[in-house]
C-alpha positions in Angstrom: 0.0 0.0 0.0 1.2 3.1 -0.6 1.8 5.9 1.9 2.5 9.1 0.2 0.6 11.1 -2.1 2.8 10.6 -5.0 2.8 7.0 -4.0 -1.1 6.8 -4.8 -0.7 8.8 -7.9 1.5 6.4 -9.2 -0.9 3.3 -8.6 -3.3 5.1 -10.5 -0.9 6.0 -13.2 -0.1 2.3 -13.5 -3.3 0.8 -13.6 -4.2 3.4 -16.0 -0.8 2.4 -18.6 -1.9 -1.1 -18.0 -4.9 -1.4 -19.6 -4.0 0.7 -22.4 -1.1 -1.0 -22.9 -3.0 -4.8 -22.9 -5.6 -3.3 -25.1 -2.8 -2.6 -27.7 -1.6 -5.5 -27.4 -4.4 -7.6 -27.6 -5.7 -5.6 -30.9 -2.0 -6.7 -32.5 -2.2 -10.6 -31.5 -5.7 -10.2 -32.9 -5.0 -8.8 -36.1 -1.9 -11.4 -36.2 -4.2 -13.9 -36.1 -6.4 -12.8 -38.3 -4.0 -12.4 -41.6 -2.8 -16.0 -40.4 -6.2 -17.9 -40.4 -6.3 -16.4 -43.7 -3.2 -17.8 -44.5 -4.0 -21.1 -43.4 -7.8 -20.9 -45.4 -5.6 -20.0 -48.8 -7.6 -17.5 -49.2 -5.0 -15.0 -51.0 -7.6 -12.2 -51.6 -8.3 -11.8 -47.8 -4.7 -12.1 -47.0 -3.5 -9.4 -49.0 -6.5 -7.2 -47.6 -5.4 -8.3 -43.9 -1.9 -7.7 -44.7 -1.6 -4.1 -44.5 -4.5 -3.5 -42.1 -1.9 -5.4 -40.0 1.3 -4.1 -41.4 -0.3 -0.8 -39.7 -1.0 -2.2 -36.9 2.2 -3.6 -36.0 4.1 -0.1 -37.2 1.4 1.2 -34.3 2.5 -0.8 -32.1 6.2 -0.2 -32.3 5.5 4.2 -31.8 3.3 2.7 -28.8 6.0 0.8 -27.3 4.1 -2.9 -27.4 7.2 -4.1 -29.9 10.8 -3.4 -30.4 11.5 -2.2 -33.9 13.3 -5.3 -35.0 10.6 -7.4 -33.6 8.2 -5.9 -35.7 10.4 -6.2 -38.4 10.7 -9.7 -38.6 6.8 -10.1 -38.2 6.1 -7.5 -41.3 8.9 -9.9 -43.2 7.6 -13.4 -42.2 4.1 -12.6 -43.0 4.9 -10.8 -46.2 6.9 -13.7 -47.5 3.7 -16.2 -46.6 1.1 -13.9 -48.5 3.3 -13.7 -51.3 3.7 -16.9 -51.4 -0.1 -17.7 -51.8 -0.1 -15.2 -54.3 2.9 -16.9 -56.9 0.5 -20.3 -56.4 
């Protein structure tokens, strides 16, 4: 428990930061998800729709603080390669 004044704003502060913060993050798993359930349907149309929907979600993410840049990175690439993949079959 806190006993100072600034002590309480804090708690407040945090609870505040963490809900923001596990909504943002629960709208990028989501949209992850998403783009790969279209992925796994073959469905190349929806896919390449869902891909930059989450392309800008995960840049979001990064100015929010949810990813580290090269994280993200390496999400944008591996789902890029699997769309494009679906769409050279």
């Amino acid at each position: 428990m806190p006993n100072h004044k600034s002590a309480e704003k804090r708690v407040r502060q945090s609870k505040k930061r963490n809900l923001i913060n596990s909504a943002n993050r629960t709208r990028l798993r989501s949209q992850i998800k998403k783009l790969r359930a279209a992925i796994s349907a073959g469905d190349a149309g929806d896919a390449q729709a869902l891909l930059s929907a989450t392309v800008s979600v995960i840049d979001k993410s990064i100015q929010k603080g949810i990813l580290k840049r090269n994280t993200a990175a390496r999400h944008k690439s591996r789902l890029t390669q699997h769309v494009n993949a679906m769409a050279a079959k």
